[in-house]
C-alpha positions as CSV (number, residue, x, y, z in Angstrom):
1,X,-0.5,12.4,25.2
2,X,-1.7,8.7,24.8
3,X,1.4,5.9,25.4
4,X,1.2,2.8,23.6
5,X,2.2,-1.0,23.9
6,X,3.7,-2.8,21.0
7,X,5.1,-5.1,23.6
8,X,5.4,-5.9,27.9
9,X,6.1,-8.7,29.5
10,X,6.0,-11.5,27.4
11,X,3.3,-9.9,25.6
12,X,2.8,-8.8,22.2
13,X,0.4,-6.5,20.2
14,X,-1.4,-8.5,17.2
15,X,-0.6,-7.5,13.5
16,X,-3.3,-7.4,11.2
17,X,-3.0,-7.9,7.1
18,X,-5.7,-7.9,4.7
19,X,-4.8,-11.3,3.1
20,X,-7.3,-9.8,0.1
21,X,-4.9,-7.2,-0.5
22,X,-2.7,-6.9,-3.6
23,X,0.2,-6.3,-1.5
24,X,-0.4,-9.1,1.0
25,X,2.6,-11.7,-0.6
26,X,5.1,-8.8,0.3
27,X,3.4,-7.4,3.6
28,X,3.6,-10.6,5.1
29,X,6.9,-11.5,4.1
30,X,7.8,-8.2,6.1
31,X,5.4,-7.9,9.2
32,X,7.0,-11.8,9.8
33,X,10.0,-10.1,9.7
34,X,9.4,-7.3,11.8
35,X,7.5,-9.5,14.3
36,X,11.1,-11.4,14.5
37,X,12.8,-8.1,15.3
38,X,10.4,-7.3,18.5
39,X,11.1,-10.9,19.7
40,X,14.9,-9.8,19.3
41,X,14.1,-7.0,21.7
42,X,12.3,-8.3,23.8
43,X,11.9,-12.2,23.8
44,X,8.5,-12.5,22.3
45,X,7.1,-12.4,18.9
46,X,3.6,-10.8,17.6
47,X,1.2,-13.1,16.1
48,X,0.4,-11.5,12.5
49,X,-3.5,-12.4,11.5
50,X,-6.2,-12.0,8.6
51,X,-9.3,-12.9,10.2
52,X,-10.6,-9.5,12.0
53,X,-12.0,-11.2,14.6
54,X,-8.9,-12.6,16.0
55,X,-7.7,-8.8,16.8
56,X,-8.1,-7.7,20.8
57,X,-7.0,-4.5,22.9
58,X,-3.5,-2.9,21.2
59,X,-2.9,-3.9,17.7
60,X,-1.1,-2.7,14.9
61,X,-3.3,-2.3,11.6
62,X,-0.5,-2.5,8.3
63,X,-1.6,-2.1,4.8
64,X,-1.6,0.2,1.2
65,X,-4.4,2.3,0.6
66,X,-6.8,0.4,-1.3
67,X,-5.6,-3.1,-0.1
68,X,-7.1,-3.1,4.0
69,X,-10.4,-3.2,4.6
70,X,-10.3,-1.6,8.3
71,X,-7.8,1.2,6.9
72,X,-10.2,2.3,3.8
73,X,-13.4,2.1,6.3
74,X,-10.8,4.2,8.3
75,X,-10.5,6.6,5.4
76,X,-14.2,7.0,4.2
77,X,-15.3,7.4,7.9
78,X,-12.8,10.1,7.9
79,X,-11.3,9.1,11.0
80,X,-8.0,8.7,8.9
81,X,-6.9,11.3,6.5
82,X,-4.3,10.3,4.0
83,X,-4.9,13.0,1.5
84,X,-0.9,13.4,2.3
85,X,0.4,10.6,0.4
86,X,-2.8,9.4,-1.6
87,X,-1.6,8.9,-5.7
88,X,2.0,9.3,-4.3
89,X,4.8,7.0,-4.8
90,X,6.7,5.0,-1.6
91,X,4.9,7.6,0.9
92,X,3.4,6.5,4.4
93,X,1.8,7.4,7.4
94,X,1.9,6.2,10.7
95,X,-1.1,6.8,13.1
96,X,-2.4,6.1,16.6
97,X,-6.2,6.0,16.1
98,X,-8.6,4.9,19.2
99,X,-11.1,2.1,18.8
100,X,-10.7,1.8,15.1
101,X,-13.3,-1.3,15.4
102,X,-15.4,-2.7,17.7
103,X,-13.7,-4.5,20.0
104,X,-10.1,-3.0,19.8
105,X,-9.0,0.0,21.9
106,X,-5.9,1.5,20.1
107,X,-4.9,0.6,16.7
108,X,-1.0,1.3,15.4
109,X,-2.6,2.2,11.8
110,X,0.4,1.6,9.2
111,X,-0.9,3.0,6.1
112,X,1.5,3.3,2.4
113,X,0.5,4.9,-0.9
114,X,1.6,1.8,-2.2
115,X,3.0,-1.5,-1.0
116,X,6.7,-0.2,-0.9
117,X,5.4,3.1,0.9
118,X,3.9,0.6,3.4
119,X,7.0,-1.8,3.6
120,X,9.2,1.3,4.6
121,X,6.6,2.2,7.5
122,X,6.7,-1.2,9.1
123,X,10.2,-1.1,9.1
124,X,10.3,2.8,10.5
125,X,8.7,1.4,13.6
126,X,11.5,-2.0,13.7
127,X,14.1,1.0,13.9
128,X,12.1,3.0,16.6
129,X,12.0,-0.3,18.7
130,X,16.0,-0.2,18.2
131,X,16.7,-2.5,15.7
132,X,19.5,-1.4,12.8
133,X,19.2,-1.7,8.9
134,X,22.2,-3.9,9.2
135,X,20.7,-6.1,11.9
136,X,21.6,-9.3,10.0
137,X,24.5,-8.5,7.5
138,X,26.9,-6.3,10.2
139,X,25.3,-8.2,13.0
140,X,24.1,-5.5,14.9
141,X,22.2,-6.9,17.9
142,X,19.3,-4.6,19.2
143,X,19.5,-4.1,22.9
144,X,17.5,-6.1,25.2
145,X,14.1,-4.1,26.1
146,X,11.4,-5.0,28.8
147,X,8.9,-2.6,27.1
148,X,8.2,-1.4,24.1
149,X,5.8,1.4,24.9
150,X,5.8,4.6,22.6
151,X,4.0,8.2,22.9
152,X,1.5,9.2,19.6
153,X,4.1,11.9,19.3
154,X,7.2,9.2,18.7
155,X,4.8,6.7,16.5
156,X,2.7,9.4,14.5
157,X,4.3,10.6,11.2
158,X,4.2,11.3,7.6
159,X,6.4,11.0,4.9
160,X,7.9,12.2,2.1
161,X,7.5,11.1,-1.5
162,X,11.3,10.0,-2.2
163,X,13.3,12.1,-4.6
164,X,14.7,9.6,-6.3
165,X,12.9,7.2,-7.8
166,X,15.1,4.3,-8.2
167,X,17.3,3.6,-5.1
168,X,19.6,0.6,-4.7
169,X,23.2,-1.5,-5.5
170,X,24.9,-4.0,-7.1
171,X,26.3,-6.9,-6.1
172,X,29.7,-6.4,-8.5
173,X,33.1,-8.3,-8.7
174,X,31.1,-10.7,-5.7
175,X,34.4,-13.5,-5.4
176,X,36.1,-14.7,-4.2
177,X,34.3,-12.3,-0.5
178,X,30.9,-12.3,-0.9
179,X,30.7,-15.9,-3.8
180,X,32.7,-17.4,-0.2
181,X,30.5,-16.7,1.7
182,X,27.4,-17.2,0.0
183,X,28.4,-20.5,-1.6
184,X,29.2,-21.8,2.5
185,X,25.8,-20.2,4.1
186,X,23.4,-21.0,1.8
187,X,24.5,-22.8,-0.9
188,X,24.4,-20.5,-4.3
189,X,23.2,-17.0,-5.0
190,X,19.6,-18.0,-4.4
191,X,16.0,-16.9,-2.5
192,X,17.4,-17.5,0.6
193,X,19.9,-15.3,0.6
194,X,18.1,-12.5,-1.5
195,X,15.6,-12.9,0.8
196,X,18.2,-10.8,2.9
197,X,19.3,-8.8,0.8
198,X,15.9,-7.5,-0.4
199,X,15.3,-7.2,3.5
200,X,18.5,-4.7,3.9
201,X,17.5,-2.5,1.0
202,X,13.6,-1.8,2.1
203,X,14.6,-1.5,5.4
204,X,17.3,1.0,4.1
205,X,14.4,2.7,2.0
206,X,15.4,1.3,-1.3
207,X,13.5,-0.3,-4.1
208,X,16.5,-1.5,-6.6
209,X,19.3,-4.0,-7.5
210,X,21.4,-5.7,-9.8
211,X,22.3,-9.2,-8.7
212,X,25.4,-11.1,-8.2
213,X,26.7,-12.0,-12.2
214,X,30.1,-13.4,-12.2
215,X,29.0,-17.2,-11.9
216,X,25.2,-16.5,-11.0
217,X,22.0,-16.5,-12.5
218,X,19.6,-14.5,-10.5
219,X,16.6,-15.8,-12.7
220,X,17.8,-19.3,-12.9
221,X,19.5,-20.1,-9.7
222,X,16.5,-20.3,-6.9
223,X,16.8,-23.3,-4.4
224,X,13.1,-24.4,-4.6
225,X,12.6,-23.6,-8.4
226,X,14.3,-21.4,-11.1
227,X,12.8,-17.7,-11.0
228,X,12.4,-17.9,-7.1
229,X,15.0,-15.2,-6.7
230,X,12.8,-13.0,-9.1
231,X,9.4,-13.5,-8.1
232,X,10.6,-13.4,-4.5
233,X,11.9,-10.2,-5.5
234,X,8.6,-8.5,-7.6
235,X,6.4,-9.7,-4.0
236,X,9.1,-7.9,-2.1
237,X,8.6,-4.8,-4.4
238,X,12.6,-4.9,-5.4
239,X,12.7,-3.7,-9.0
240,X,15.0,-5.5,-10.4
241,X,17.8,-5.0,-13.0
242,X,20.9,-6.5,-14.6
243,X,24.0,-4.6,-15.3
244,X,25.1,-2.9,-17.7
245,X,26.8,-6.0,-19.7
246,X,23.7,-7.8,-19.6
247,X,20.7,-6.8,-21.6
248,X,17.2,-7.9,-21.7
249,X,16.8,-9.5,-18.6
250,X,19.5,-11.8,-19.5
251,X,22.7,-12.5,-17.1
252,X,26.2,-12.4,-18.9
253,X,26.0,-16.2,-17.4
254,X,23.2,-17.2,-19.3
255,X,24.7,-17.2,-22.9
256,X,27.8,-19.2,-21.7
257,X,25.2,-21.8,-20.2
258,X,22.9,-22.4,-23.0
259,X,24.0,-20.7,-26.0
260,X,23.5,-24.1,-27.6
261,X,20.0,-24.4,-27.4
262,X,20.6,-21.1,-30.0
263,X,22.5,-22.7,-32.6
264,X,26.0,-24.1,-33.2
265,X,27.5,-20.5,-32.9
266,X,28.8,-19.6,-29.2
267,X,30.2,-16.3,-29.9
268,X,28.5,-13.6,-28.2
269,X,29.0,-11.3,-31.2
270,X,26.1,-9.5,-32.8
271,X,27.1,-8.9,-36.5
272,X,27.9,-12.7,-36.6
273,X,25.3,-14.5,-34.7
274,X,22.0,-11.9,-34.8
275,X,20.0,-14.9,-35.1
276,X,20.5,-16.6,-32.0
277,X,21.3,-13.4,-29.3
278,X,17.7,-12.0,-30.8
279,X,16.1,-15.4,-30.0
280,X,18.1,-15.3,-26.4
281,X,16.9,-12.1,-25.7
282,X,13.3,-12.5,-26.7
283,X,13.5,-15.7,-23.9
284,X,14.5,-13.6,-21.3
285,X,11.5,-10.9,-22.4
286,X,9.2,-13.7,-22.1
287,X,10.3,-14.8,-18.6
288,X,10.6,-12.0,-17.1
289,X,8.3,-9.6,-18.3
290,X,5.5,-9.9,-15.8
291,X,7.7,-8.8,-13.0
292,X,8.6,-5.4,-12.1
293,X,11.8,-4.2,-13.7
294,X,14.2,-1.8,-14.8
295,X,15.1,-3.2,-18.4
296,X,18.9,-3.2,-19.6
297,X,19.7,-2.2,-23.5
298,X,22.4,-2.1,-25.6
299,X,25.4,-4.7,-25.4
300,X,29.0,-4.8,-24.8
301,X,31.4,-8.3,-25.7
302,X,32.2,-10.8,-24.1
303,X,32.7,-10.8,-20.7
304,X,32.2,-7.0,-20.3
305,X,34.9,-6.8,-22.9
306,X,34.8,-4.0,-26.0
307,X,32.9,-4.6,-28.4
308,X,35.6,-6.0,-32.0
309,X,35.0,-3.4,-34.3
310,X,36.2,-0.2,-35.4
311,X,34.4,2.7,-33.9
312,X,32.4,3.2,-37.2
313,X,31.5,0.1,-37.1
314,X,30.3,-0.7,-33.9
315,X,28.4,2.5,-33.9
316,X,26.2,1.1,-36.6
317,X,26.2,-2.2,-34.7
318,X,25.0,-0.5,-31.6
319,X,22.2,1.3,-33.2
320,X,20.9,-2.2,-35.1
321,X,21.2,-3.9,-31.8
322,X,19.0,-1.1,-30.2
323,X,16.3,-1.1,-32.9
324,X,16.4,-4.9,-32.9
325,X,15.8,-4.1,-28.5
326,X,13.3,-2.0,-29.2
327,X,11.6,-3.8,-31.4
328,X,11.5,-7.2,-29.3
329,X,10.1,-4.9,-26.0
330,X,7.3,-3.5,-28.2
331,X,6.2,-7.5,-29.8
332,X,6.5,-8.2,-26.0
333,X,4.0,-5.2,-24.6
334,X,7.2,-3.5,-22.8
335,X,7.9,-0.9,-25.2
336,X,6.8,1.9,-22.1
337,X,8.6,-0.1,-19.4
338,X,11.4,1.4,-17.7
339,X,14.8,0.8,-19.4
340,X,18.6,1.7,-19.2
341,X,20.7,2.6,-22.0
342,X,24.0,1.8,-21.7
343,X,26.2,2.2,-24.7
344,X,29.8,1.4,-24.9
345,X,31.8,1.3,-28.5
């Protein structure tokens, strides 16, 4: 049984990307963040590279089916089978392959169905080297390694399609703990600290989340422009949501912030202001509809309050609300996205 070298003595194994790739925004996002957990372990950090002739001896070959040029010549030579987890969603395979190009002798070959399925294997191998999910937010240090040498037995697997399709959390009730803290390390709920948190949940297997709300903006409030937070999140591969107060892309925020470019009306109420929520939620359609998502309907008051009606009432409000929803995702080209109904009277 073949051993092989990620890392030994202050040496490193290369990582190779297809920058051509669909999935290369995400992938390198995550191999430079896996090539910061092996310099954790063991004091020196992989150089991660496009250009195929940069690659030498041991490398490690990451990339989704369709997306890397070495892993599809891989494929139709036959030398790599993925018949496994081909048309499959979040699956993976990790293989040791021998001299899978001129030039290199052993090639790591970290192969997803998809850019997610990929994302889940690079991290598979960051918690076979010893480092934890919670390596940042618990502060769990990895222990010190002079090798990071592995059999084909311990790198060489195949996974599972998950059996749930969305997996996450939600950043609820976030003051004063988690607003403290955030506010102090990095100034507001913004790309640098999703950047993080979208980092916990892949490396936890998840694909999901509904931001911060009380105070925050996740579309709004990125440091280096608006919808940072978001599109940081669609390269990641986070779906993303917003809660169930806060419907069509639109943070519970959002109407306290700028309900006057709507009108002169500020009351979030439906059957008094249909004019300017429709126009509201039409925006937030419009921004946000090119990224992956998990789209909220229905509507509750004010700050996650009842709606002020009796129950006959707001049962008819509810179902002119949704029809004017559905409406609005179809005039956008989102009527088949995924949504969330969430009804309360």
């Amino acid at each position: 049984m073949k051993n092989v070298t990620i890392a030994v003595e202050g040496k490193a194994s290369t990582i190779y990307i297809d920058s051509k790739g669909k999935d290369y925004k995400g992938l390198k996002l995550v191999v430079d963040s896996f090539a910061e957990d092996v310099n954790l372990v063991i004091g020196v950090t992989p150089t991660v590279v496009t250009d195929i002739r940069e690659l030498k001896e041991t490398v490690v070959i990451a990339g989704s089916i369709g997306n890397n040029e070495i892993i599809d010549s891989l494929i139709t030579k036959r030398i790599l089978d993925v018949s496994s987890i081909k048309d499959k969603r979040e699956c993976y395979k990790i293989q040791v392959v021998e001299e899978p190009i001129e030039g290199i002798d052993t090639a790591i070959v970290v192969v997803g169905s998809d850019k997610r399925g990929t994302i889940y294997s690079i991290y598979r191998i960051s918690e076979l080297i010893g480092v934890s999910p919670w390596v940042y937010f618990a502060d769990v240090i990895p222990a010190k390694k002079s090798t990071l040498i592995f059999s084909e037995d311990e790198l060489n697997v195949t996974s599972k399609e998950p059996s749930v399709k969305y997996r996450g959390f939600f950043l609820n009730d976030e003051w004063p703990s988690l607003g403290s803290w955030v506010t102090n390390a990095f100034g507001d709920f913004n790309e640098e600290f999703y950047d993080k948190v979208f980092q916990l949940i892949l490396r936890l297997k998840g694909n999901f989340l509904w931001p911060a709300m009380w105070s925050a903006v996740f579309s709004e409030n990125g440091k280096s422009y608006p919808l940072a937070n978001a599109e940081l999140a669609d390269a990641y591969g986070i779906v993303m949501g917003t809660s169930h107060h806060e419907p069509m892309f639109r943070a519970g925020e959002e109407w306290k912030n700028i309900n006057g470019q709507y009108g002169t009306n500020p009351i979030w109420d439906f059957s008094s202001n249909v004019d300017a929520i429709t126009k509201f939620w039409e925006d937030g359609l419009k921004r946000n509809k090119g990224l992956e998502s998990l789209i909220t309907i229905g509507m509750r008051g004010e700050q996650d309050s009842a709606l002020k009606g009796s129950e006959e009432e707001n049962i008819e409000l509810l179902k002119d609300i949704i029809r004017t929803q559905k409406r609005l995702l179809k005039e956008q080209g989102l009527d088949e996205a995924p949504q969330v109904l969430y009804i309360r009277k």
